[in-house]
MDAnalysis code that builds the backbone (N, CA, C; Angstrom):
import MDAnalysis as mda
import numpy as np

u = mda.Universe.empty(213, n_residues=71, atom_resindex=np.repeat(np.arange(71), 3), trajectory=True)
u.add_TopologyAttr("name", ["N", "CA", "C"] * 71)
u.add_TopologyAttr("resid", np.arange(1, 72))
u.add_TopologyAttr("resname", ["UNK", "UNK", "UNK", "UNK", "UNK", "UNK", "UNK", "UNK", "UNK", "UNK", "UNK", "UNK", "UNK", "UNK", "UNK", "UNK", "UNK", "UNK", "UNK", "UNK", "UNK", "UNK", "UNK", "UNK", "UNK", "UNK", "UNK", "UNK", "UNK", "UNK", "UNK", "UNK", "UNK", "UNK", "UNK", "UNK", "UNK", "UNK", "UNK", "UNK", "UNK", "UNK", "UNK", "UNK", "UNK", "UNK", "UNK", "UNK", "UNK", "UNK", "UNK", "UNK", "UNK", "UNK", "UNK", "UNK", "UNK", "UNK", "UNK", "UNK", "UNK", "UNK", "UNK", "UNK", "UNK", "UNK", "UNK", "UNK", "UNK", "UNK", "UNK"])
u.atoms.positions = np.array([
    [88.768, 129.841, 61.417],
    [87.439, 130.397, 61.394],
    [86.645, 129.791, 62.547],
    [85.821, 130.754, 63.402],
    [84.485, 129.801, 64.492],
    [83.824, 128.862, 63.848],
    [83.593, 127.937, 64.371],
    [83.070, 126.753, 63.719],
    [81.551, 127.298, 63.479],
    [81.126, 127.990, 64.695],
    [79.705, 128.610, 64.697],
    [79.359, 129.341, 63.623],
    [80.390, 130.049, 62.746],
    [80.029, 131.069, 61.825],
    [79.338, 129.843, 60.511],
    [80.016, 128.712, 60.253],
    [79.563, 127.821, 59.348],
    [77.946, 127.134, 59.898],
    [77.123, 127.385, 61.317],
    [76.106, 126.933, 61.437],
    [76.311, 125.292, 62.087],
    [74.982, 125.029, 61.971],
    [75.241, 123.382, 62.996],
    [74.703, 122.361, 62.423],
    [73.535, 122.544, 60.832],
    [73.568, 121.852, 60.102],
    [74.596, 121.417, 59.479],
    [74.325, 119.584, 59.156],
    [75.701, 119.275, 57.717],
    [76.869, 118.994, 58.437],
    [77.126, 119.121, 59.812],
    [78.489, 118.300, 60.181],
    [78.361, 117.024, 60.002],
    [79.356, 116.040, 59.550],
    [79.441, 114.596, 60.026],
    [80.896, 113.597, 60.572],
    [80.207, 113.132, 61.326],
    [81.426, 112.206, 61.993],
    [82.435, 110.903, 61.077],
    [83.012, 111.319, 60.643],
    [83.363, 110.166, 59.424],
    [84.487, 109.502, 60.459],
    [85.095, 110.194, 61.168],
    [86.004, 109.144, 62.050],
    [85.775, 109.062, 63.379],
    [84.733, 109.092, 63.790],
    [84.158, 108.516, 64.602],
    [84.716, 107.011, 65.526],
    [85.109, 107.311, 66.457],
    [85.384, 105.637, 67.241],
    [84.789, 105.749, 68.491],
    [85.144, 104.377, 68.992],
    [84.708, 104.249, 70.565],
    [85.639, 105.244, 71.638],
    [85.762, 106.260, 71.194],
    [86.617, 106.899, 72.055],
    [85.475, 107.846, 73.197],
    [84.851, 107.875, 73.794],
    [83.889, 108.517, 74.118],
    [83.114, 109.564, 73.640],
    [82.783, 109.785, 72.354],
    [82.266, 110.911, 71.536],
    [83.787, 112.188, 71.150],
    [84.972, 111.422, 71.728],
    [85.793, 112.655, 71.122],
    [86.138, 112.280, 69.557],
    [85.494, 113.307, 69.144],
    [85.585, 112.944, 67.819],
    [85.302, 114.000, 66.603],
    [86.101, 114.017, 65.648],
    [86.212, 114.758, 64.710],
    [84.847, 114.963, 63.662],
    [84.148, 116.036, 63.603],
    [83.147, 116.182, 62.479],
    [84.043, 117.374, 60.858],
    [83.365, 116.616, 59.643],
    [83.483, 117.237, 58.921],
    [82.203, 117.943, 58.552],
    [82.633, 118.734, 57.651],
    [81.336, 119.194, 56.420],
    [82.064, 120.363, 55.247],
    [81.346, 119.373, 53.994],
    [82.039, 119.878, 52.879],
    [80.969, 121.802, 52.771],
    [81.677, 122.217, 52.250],
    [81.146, 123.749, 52.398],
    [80.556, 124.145, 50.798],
    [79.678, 124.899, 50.765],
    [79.327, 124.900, 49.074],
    [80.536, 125.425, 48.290],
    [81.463, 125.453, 49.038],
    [82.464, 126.267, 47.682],
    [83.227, 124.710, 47.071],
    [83.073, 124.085, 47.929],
    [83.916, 122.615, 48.136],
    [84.576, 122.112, 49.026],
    [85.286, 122.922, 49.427],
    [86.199, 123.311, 50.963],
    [85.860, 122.167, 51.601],
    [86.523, 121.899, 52.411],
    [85.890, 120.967, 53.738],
    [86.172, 121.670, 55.054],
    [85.209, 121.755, 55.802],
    [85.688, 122.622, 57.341],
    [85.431, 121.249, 57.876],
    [86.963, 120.972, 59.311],
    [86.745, 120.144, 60.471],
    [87.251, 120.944, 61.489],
    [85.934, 120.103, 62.526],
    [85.926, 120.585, 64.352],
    [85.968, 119.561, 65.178],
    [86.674, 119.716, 65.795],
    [86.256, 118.793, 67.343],
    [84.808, 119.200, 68.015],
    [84.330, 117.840, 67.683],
    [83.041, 117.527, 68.276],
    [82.518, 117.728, 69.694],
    [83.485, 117.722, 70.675],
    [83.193, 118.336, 72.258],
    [83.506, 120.533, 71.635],
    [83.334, 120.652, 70.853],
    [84.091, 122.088, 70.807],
    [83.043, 122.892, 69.436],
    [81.777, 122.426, 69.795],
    [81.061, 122.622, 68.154],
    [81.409, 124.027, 68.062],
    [81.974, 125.146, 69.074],
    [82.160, 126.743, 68.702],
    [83.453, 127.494, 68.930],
    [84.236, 125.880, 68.648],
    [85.505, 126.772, 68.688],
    [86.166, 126.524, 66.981],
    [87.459, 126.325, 66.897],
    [87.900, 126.542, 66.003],
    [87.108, 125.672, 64.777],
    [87.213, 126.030, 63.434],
    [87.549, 124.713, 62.506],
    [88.299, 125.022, 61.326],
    [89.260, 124.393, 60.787],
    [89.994, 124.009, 59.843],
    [89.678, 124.334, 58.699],
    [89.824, 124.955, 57.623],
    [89.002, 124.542, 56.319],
    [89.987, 124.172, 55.799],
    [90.028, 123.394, 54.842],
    [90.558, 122.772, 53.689],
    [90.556, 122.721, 51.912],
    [91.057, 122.432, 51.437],
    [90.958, 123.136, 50.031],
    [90.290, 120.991, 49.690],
    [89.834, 120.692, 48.414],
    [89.686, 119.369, 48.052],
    [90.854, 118.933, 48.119],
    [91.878, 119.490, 47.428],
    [92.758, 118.594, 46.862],
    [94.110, 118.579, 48.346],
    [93.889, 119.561, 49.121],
    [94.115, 119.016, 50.599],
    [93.835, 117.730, 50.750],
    [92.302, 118.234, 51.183],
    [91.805, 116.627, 51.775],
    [92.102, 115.176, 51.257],
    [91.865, 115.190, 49.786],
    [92.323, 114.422, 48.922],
    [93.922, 113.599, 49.244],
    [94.850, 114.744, 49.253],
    [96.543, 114.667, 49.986],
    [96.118, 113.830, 51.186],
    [95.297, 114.466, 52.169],
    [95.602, 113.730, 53.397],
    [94.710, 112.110, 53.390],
    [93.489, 112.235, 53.051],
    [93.087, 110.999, 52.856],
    [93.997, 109.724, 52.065],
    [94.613, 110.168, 51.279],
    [95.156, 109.246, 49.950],
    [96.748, 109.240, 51.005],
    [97.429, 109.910, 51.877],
    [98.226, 109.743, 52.271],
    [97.868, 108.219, 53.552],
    [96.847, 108.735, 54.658],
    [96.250, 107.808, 55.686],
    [96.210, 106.912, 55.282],
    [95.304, 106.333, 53.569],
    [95.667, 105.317, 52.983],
    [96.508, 104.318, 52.971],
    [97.858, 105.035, 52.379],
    [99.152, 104.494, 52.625],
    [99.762, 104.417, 53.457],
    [99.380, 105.031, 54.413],
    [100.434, 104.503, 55.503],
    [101.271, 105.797, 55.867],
    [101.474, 106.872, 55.416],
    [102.441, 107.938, 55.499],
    [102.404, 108.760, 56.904],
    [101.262, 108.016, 57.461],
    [101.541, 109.120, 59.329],
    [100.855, 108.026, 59.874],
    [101.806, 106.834, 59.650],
    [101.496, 105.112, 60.765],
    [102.292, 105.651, 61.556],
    [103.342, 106.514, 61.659],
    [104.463, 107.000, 62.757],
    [103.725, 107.040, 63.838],
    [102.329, 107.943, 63.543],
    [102.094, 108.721, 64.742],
    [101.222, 107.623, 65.825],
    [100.825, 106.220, 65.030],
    [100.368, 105.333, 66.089],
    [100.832, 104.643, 67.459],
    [102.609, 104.904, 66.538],
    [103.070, 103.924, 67.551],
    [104.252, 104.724, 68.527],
])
């Protein structure tokens, strides 16, 4: 979906680093959903997600299950 169609209120940066502002915004959607965009890109794509997605991927990062991709 355009990220634009969801508006420009209500994004937030939850992973946010010193990387020069490249950085991921969320925002939970009233259905529950979560839509994420790349923050240099506020009108291009974004992601939506179901909760129990997000839930999967957070609770996975947790543990450790995509440390692969650090190193």
């Amino acid at each position: 979906m355009p990220a634009r169609e969801l508006g420009s209120e209500g994004w937030h940066k939850p992973w946010s680093g010193g990387n020069g502002g490249n950085c991921l915004e969320a925002m939970k959607l009233a259905d529950g959903r979560i839509a994420v965009r790349q923050s240099t890109d506020p009108d291009g794509p974004a992601l939506i997600y179901t909760p129990d997605e997000m839930n999967a991927f957070i609770q996975g990062a947790k543990a450790g299950v995509a440390d692969f991709l650090l190193t």
